[in-house]
LUMNU-811648 format. One record per atom (N, C-alpha, C): x negated, y, z negated; atom name; residue in three letters. Coordinates in nm, 2 decimals. Each point is the difference from the previous one (the first is absolute). Example, Ala and Ser with C-alpha at 12.3 -4.5 7.8 and 13.67 -1.06 7.14 Angstrom:
BEGIN
R      X      Y      Z vextor pafi
R  -1.32  -0.57  -0.78      N  ALA
R   0.09   0.12   0.00     CA  ALA
R  -0.09   0.12   0.00      C  ALA
R   0.04   0.11   0.07      N  SER
R  -0.09   0.11   0.00     CA  SER
R   0.08   0.11  -0.08      C  SER
This chain:
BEGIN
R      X      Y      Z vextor pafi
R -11.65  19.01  -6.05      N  UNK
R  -0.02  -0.15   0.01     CA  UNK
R   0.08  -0.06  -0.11      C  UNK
R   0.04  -0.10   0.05      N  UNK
R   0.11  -0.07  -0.14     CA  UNK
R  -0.07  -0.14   0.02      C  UNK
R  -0.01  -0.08  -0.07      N  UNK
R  -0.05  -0.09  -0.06     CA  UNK
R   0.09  -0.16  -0.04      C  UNK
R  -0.05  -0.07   0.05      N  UNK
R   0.15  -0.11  -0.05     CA  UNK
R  -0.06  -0.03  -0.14      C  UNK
R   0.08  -0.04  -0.09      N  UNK
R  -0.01  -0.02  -0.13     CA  UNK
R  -0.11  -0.13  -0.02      C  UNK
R   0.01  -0.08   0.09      N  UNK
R  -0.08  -0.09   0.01     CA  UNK
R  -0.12  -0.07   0.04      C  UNK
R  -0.06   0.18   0.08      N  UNK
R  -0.17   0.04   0.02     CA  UNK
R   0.03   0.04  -0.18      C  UNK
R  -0.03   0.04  -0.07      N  UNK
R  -0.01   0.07  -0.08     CA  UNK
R  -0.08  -0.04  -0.14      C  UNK
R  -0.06   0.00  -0.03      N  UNK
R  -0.10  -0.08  -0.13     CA  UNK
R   0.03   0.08  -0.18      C  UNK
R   0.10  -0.07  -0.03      N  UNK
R  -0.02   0.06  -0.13     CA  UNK
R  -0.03  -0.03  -0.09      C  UNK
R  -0.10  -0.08  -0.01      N  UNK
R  -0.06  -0.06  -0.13     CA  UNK
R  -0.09   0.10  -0.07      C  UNK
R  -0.03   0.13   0.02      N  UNK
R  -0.06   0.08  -0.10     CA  UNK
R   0.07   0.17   0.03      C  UNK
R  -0.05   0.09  -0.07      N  UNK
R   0.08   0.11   0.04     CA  UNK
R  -0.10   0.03   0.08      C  UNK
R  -0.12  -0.03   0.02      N  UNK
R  -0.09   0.05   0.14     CA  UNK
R   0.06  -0.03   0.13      C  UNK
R   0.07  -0.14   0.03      N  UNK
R   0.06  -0.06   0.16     CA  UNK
R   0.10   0.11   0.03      C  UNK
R   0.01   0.05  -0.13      N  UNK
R   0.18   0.06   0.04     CA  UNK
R   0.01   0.14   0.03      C  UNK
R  -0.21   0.10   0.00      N  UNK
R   0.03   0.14   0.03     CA  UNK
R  -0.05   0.00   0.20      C  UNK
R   0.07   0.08  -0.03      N  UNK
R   0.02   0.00   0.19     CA  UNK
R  -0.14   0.06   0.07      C  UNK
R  -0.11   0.02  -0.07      N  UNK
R  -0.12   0.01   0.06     CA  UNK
R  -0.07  -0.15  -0.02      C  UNK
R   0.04  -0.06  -0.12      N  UNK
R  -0.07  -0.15   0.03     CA  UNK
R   0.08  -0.11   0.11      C  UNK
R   0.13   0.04   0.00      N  UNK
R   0.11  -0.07   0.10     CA  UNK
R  -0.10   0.04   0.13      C  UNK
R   0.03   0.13   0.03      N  UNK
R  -0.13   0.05   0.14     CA  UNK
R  -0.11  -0.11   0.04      C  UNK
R  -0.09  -0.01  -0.08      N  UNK
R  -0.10  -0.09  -0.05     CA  UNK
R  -0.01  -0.14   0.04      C  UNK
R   0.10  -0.03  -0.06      N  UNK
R   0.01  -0.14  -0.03     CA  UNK
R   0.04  -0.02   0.14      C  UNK
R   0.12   0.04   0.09      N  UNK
R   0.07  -0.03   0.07     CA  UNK
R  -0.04   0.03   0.14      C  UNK
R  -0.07   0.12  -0.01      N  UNK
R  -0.08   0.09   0.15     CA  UNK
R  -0.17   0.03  -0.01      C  UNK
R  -0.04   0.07  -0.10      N  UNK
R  -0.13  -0.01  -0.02     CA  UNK
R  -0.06  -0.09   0.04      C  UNK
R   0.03  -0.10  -0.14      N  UNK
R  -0.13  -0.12  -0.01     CA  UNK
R   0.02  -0.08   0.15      C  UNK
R   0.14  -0.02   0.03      N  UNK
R  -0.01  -0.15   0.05     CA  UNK
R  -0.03   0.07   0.19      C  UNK
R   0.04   0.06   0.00      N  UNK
R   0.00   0.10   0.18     CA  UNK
R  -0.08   0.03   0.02      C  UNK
R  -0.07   0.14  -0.10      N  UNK
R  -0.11   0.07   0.08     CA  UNK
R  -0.10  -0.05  -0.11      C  UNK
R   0.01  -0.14  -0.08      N  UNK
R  -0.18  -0.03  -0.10     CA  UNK
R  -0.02   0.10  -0.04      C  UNK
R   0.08   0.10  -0.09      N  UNK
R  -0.05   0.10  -0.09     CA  UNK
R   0.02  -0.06  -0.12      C  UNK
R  -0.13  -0.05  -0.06      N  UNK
R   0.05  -0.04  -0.15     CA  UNK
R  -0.05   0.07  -0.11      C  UNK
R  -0.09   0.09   0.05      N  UNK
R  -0.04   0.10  -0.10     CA  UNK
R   0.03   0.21   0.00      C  UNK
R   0.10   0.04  -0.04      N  UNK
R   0.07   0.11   0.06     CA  UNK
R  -0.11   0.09  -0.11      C  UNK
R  -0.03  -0.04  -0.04      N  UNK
R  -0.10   0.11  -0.04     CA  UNK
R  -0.13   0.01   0.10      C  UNK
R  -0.09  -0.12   0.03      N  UNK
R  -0.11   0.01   0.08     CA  UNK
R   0.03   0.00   0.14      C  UNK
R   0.15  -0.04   0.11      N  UNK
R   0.00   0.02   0.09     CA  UNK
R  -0.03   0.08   0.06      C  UNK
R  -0.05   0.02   0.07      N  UNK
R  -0.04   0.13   0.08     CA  UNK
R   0.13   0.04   0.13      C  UNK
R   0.09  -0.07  -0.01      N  UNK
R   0.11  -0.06   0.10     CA  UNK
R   0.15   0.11  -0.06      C  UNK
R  -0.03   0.03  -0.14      N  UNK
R   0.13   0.04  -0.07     CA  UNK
R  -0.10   0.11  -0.09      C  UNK
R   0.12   0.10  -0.03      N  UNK
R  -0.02   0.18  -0.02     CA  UNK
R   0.16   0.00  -0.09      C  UNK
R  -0.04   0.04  -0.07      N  UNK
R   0.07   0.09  -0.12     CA  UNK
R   0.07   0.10   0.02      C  UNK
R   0.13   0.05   0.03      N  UNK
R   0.00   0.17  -0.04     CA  UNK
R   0.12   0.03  -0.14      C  UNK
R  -0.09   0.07  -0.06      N  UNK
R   0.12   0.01  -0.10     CA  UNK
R   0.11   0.06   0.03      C  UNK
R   0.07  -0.06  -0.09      N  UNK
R   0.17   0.05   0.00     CA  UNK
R   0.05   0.17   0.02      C  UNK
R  -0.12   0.08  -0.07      N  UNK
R   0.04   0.11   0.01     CA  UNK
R  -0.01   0.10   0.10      C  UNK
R  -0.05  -0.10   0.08      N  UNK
R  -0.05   0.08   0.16     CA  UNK
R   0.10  -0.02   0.15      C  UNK
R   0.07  -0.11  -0.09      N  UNK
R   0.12  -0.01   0.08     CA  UNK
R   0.00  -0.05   0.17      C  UNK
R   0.12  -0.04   0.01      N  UNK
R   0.02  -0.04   0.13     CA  UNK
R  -0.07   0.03   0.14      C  UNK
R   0.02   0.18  -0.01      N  UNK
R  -0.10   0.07   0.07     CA  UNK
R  -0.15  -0.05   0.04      C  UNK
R  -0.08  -0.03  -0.13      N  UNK
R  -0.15  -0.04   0.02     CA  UNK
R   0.00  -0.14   0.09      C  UNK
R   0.13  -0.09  -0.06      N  UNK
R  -0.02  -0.12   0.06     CA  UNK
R  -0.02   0.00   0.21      C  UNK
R   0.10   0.09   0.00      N  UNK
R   0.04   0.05   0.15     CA  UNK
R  -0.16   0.07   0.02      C  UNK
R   0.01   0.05  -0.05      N  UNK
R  -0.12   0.07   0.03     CA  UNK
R  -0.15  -0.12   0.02      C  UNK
R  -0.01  -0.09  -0.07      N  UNK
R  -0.13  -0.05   0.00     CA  UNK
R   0.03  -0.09   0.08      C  UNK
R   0.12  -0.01   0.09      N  UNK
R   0.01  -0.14   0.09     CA  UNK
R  -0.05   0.06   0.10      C  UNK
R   0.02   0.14   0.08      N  UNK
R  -0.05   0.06   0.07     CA  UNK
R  -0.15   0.03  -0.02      C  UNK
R  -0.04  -0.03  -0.08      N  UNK
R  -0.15   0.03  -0.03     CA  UNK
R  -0.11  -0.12   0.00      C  UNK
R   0.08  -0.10  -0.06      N  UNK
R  -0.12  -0.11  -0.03     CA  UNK
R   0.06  -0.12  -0.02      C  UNK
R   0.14  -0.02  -0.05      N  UNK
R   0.10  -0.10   0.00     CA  UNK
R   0.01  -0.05   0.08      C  UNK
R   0.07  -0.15  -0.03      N  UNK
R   0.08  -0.03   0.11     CA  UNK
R   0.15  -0.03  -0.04      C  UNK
R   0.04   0.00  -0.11      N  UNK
R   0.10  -0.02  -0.07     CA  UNK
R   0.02   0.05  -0.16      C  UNK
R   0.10   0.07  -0.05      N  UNK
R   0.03   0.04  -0.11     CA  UNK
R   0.07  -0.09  -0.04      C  UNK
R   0.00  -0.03  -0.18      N  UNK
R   0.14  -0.10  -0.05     CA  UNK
R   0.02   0.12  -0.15      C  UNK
R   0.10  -0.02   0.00      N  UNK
R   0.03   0.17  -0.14     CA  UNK
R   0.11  -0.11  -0.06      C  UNK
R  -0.04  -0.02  -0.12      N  UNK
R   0.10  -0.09  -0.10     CA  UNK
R   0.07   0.10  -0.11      C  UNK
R   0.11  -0.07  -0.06      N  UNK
R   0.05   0.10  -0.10     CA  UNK
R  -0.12  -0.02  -0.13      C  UNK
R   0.01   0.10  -0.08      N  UNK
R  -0.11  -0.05  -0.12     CA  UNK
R   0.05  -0.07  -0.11      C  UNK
R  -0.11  -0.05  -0.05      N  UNK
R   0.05  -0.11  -0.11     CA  UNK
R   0.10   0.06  -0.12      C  UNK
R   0.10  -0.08  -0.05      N  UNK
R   0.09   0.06  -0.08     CA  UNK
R  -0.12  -0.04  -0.17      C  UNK
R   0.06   0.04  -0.09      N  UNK
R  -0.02   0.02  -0.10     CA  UNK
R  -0.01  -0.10  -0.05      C  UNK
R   0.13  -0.06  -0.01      N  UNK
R   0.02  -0.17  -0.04     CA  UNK
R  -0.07  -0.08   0.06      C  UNK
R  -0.02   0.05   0.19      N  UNK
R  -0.12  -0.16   0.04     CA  UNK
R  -0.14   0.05  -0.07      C  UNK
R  -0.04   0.10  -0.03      N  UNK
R  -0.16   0.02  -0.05     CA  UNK
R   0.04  -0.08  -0.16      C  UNK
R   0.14   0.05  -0.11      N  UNK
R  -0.04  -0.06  -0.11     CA  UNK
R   0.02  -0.16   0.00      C  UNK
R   0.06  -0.04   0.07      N  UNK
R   0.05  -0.10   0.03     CA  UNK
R  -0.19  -0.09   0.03      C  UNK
R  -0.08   0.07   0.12      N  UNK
R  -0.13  -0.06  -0.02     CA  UNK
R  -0.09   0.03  -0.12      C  UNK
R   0.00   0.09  -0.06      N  UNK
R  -0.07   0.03  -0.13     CA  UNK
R   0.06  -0.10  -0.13      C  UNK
R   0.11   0.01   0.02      N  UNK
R   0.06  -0.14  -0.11     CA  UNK
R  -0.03  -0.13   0.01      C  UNK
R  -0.03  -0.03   0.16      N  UNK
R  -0.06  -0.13   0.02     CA  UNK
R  -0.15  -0.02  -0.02      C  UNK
R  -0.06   0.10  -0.07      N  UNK
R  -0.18   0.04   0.04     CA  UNK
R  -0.05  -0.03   0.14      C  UNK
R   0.08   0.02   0.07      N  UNK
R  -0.08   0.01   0.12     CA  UNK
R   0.00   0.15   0.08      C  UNK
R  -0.06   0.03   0.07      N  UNK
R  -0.08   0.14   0.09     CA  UNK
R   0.07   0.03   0.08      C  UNK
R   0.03   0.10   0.06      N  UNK
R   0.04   0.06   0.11     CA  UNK
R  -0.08  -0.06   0.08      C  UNK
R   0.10   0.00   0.14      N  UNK
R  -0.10  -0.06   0.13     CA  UNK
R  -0.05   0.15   0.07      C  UNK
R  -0.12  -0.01   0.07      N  UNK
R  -0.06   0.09   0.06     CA  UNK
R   0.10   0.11   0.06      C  UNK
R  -0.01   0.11   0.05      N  UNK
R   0.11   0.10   0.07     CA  UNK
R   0.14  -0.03  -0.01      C  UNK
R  -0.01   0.00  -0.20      N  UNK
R   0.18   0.00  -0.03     CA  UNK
R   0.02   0.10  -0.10      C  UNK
R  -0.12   0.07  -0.04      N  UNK
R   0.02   0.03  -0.16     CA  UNK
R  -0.01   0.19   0.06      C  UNK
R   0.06   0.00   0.08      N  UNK
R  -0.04   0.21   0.02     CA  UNK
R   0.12   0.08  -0.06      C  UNK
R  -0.01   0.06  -0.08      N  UNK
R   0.07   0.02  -0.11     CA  UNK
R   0.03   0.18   0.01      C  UNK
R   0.10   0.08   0.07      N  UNK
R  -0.02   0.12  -0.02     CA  UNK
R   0.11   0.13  -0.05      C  UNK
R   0.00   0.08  -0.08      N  UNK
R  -0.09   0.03  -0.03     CA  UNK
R  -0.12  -0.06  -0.09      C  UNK
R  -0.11   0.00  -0.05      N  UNK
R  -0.07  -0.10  -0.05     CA  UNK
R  -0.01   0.07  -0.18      C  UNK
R   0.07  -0.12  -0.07      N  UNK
R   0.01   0.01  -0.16     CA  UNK
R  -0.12   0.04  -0.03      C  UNK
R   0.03   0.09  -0.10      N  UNK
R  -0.16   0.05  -0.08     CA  UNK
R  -0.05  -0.08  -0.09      C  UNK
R  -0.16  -0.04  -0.01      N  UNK
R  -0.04  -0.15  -0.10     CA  UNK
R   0.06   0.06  -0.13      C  UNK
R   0.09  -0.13  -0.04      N  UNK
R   0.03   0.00  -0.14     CA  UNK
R   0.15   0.04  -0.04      C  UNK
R   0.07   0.00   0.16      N  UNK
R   0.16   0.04  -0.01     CA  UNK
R   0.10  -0.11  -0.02      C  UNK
R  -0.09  -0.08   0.08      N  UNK
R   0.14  -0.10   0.04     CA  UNK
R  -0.05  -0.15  -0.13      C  UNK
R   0.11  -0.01  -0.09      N  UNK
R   0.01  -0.16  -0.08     CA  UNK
R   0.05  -0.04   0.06      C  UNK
R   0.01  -0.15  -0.09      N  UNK
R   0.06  -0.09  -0.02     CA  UNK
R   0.05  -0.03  -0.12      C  UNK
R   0.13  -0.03  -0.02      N  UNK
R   0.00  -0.03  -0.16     CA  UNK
R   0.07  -0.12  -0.03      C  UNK
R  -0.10  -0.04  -0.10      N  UNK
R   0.04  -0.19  -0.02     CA  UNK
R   0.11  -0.01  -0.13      C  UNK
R   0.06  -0.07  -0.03      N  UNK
R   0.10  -0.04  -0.09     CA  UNK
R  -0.09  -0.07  -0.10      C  UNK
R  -0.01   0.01  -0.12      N  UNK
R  -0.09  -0.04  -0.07     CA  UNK
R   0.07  -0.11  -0.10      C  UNK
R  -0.06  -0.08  -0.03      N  UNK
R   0.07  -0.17   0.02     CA  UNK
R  -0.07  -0.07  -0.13      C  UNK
């Protein structure tokens, strides 16, 4: 799907990751999903289960898969610089850092 530049909301680095784009543009306003955590409507699969599971659970219980690229580095520091949070099913991270690996390091001023 390509997107004209001028659907597009960039007033924070949240409008601009492609699972709140989803959201904003097909979720909320189509199928009234405005809570992807409590819907009962939307399912999770993580990234490391791959394409396969998605195929697989449309035959099972689905009615549609959507498989995004994962967040880059820059869009997560890019929201942590703004203090604001990752949006719900954006932050699956794998393989997953061990507590206490990953800094950040500030310039001291």
């Amino acid at each position: 799907m390509v997107l004209k530049e001028s659907s597009l909301d960039k007033s924070t680095p949240i409008t601009q990751l492609d699972s709140q784009i989803l959201t904003d543009l097909v979720f909320s306003p189509i199928l009234g999903i405005t809570d992807l955590k409590k819907d009962n409507r939307i399912d999770f699969v993580g990234g490391i289960r791959g394409h396969k599971e998605l195929e697989r659970r449309c035959e099972i219980d689905c009615v549609v898969a959507i498989a995004l690229h994962p967040c880059s580095i820059n869009e997560v520091m890019n929201v942590a610089d703004a203090d604001m949070i990752m949006p719900p099913k954006s932050t699956w991270f794998e393989p997953k850092p061990r507590s206490g690996f990953c800094m950040r390091v500030f310039d001291e001023e």
